[in-house]
ChimeraX commands (.cxc) that place a marker at each C-alpha (Angstrom):
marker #1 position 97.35,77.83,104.71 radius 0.5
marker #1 position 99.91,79.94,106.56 radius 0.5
marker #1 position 98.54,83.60,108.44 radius 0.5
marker #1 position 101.29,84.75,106.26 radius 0.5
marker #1 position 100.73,83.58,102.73 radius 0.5
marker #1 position 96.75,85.17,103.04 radius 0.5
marker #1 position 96.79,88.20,100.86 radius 0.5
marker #1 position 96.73,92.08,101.83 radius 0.5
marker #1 position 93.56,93.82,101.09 radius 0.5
marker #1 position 94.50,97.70,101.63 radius 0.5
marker #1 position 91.92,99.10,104.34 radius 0.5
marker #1 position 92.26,95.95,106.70 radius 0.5
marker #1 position 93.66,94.06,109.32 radius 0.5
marker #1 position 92.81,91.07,110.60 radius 0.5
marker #1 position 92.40,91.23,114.35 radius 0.5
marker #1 position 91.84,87.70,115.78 radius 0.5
marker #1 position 92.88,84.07,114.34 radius 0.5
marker #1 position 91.20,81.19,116.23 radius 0.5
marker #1 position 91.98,77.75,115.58 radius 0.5
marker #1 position 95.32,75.63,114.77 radius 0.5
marker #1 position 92.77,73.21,112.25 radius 0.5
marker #1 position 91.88,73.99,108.91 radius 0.5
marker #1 position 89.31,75.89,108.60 radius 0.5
marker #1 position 90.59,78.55,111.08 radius 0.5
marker #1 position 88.33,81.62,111.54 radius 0.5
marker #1 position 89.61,84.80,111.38 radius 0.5
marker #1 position 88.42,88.40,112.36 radius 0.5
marker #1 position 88.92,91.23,110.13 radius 0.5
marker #1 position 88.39,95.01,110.79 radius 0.5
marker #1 position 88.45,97.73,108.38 radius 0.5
marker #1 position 90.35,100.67,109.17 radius 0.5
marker #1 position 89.67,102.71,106.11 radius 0.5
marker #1 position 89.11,106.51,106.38 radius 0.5
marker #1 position 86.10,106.24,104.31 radius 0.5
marker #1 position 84.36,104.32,100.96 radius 0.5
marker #1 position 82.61,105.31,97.97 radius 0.5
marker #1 position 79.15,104.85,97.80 radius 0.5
marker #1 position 78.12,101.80,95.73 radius 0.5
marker #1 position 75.04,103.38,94.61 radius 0.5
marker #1 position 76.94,106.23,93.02 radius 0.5
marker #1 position 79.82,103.35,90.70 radius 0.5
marker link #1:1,2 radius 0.2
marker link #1:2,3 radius 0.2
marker link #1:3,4 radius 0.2
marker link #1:4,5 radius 0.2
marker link #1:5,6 radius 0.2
marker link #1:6,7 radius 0.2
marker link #1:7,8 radius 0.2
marker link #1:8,9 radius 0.2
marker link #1:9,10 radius 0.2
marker link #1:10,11 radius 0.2
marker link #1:11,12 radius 0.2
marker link #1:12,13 radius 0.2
marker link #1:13,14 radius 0.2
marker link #1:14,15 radius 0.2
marker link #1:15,16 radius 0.2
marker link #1:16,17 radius 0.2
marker link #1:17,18 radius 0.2
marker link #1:18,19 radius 0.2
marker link #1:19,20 radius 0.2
marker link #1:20,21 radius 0.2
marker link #1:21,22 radius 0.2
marker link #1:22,23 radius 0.2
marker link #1:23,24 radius 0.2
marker link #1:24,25 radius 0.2
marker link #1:25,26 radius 0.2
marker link #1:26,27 radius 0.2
marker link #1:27,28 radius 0.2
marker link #1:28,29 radius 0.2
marker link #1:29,30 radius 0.2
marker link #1:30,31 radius 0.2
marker link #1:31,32 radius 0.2
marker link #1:32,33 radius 0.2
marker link #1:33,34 radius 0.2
marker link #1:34,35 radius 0.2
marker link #1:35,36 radius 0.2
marker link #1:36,37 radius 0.2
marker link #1:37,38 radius 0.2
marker link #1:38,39 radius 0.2
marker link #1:39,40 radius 0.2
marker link #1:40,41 radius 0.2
view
């Protein structure tokens, strides 16, 4: 699987990709202002 072809998920980013072999391992921060509270649906 390409880095490119890996879908957006709004709030985001991925920050580190490590390996050239399947599986790679990637690092993903959100940068989101803020989330609802699960407990509230």
């Amino acid at each position: 699987m390409s880095l490119f072809s890996l879908p957006e998920y709004p709030g985001m980013r991925v920050v580190l990709v490590r390996g050239t072999d399947q599986p790679a391992r990637l690092v993903v921060k959100s940068v989101a202002q803020g989330a609802s509270c699960p407990a509230r649906g």
